[in-house]
C-alpha positions in Angstrom: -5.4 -14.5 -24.5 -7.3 -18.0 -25.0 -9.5 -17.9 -21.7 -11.5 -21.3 -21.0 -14.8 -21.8 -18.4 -15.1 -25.3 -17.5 -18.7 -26.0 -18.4 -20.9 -27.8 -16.0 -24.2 -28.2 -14.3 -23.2 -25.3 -12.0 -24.6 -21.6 -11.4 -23.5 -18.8 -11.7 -21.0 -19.8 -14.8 -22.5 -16.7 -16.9 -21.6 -14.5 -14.6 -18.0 -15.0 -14.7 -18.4 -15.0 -18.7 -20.2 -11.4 -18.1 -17.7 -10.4 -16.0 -14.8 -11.2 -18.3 -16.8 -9.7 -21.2 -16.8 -6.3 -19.2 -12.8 -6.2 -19.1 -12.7 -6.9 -23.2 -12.2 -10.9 -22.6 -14.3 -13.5 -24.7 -13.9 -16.6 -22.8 -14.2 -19.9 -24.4 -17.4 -22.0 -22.0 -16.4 -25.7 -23.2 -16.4 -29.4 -21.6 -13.9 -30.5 -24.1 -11.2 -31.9 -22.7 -8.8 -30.7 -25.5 -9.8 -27.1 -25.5 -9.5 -26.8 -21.4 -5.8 -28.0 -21.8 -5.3 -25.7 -24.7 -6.6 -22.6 -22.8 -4.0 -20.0 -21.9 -5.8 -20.6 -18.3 -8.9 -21.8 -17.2 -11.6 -20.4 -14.7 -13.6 -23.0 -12.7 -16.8 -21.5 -11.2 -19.7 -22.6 -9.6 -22.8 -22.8 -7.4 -24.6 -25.2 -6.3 -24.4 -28.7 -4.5 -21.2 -30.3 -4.5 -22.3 -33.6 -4.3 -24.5 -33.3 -7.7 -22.0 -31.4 -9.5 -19.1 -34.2 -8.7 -21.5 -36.8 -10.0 -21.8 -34.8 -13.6 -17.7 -34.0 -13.8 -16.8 -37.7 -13.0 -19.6 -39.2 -15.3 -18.0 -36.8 -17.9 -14.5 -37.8 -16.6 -13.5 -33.3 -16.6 -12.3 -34.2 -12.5 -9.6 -35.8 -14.0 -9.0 -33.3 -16.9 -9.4 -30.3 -14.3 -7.0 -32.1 -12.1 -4.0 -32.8 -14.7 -4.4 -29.3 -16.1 -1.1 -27.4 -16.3 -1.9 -23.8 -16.8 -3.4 -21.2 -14.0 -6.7 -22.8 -12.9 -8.9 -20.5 -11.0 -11.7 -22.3 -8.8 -14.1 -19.8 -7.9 -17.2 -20.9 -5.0 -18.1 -24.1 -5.0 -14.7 -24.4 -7.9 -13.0 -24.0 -4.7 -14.4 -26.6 -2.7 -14.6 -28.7 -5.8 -10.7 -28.9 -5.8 -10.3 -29.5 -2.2 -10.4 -33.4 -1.1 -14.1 -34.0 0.2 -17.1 -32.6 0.8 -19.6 -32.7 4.0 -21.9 -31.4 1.2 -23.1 -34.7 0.0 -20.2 -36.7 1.7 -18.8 -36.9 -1.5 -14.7 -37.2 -2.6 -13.8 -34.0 -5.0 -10.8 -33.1 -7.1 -8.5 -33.5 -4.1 -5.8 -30.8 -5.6 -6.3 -28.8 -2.1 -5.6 -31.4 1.3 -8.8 -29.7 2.9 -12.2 -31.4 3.7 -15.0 -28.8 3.1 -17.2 -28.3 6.6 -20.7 -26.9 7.1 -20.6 -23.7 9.1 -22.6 -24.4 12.5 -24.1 -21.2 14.1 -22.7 -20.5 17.7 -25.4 -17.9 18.7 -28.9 -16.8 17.4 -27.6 -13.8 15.0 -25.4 -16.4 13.1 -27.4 -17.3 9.8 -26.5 -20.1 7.0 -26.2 -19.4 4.5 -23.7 -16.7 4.9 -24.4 -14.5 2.6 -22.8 -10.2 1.8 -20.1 -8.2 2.1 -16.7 -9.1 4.2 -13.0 -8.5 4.4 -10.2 -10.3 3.5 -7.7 -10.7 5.9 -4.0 -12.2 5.7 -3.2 -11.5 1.9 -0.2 -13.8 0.6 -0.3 -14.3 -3.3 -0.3 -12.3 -6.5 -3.1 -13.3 -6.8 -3.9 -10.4 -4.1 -1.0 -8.0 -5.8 -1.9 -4.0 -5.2 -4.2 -4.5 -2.5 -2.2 -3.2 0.0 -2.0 0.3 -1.8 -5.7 0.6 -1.8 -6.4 3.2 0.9 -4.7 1.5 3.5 -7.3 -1.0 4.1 -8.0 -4.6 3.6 -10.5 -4.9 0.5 -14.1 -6.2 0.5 -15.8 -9.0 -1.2 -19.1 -10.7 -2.0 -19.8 -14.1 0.1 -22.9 -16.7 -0.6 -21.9 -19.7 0.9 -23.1 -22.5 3.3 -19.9 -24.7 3.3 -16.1 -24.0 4.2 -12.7 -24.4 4.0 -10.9 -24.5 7.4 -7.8 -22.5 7.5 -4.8 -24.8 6.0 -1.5 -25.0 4.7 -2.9 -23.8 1.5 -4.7 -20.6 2.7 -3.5 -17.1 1.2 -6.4 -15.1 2.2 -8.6 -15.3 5.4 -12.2 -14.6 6.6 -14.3 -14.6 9.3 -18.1 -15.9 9.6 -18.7 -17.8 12.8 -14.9 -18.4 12.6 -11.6 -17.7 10.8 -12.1 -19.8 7.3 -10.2 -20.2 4.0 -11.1 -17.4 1.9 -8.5 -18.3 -0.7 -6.4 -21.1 -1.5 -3.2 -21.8 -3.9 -0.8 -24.7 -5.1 1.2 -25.0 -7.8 -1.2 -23.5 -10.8 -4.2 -24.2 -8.8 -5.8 -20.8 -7.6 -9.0 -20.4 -5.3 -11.3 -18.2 -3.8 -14.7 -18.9 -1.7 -16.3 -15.4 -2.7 -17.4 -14.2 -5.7 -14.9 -11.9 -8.0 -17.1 -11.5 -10.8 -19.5 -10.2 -8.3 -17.5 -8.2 -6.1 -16.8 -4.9 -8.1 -13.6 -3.3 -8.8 -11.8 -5.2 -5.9 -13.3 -8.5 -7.9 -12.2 -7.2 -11.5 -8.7 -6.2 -9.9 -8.2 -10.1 -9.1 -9.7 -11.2 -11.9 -7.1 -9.2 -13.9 -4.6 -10.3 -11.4 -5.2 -14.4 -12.2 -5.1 -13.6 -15.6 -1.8 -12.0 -15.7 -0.3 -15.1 -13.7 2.9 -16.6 -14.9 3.7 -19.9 -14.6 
């Protein structure tokens, strides 16, 4: 399988590679248009600001490429808010595959801390992407958070979470695929959705 990682000035990008190496996968790390559009599918991760990393994909002209990609695109972090339509991170436009305008949590009480950052459920499970889960001891699996942004719960949503309030843990349309935590991060639960995105068929 020809696996692409859109490469940008964005954390965290090795690792995903890492974590695809662990399950036998060599991913291809480019910023070629070509190769992204020849990939079987292609994973878009990140951390960072969102306002700084939109600057260095639309001077490089990859939003568009990322947004007329056909195959299974996985936006992973700030991927996901990349792909949604704005950003209070930088007040800055994004992708705009997801109708969703990313929000800075605001603490409600003393214990709430930004960023939020561990451990926390998934709730609401709709997609494939999420296929097995509900055989895994009867309970709703865990995954790894660091984030300081949001996406509000939308027509897009197929997996909740709660910090402060209910938020979109995971998003999909059409061959777009997202998720706020971090799978390559998130141990066997992670490499089970990993596997999962990669088995997509479109």
């Amino acid at each position: 399988m020809n696996v692409a990682i859109v490469k940008y000035n964005a954390g965290n990008i090795y690792s995903v590679v890492n974590a695809l190496r662990r399950m036998s996968i060599e991913p291809l790390l480019t910023d070629e248009a070509e190769l992204l559009k020849q990939a079987d599918c292609v994973l878009f991760p990140g951390q960072g600001h969102a306002g700084e990393a939109m600057e260095y994909l639309k001077a490089r002209r990859l939003d568009e490429v990322i947004r007329d990609l056909k195959q299974p695109v996985f936006g992973i972090c700030v991927g996901q808010q990349l792909l949604c339509k704005h950003s209070e991170e930088g007040d800055v436009d994004c992708i705009g595959i997801f109708d969703a305008e990313v929000k800075r949590f605001q603490p409600e009480k003393h214990e709430d801390k930004v960023p939020c950052m561990g451990w926390n459920a998934l709730h609401d499970l709709k997609s494939p992407l999420y296929h097995g889960f509900d055989a895994m001891n009867g309970i709703e699996p865990y995954v790894y958070f660091v984030h300081s942004y949001y996406v509000p719960l939308c027509a897009d949503t197929i997996a909740t979470a709660n910090y402060i309030l209910p938020y979109s843990a995971s998003m999909h349309k059409d061959n777009f695929y997202a998720c706020q935590f971090h799978p390559e991060k998130s141990g066997k639960v992670g490499e089970k959705i990993l596997e999962n995105f990669l088995n997509l068929k479109m």
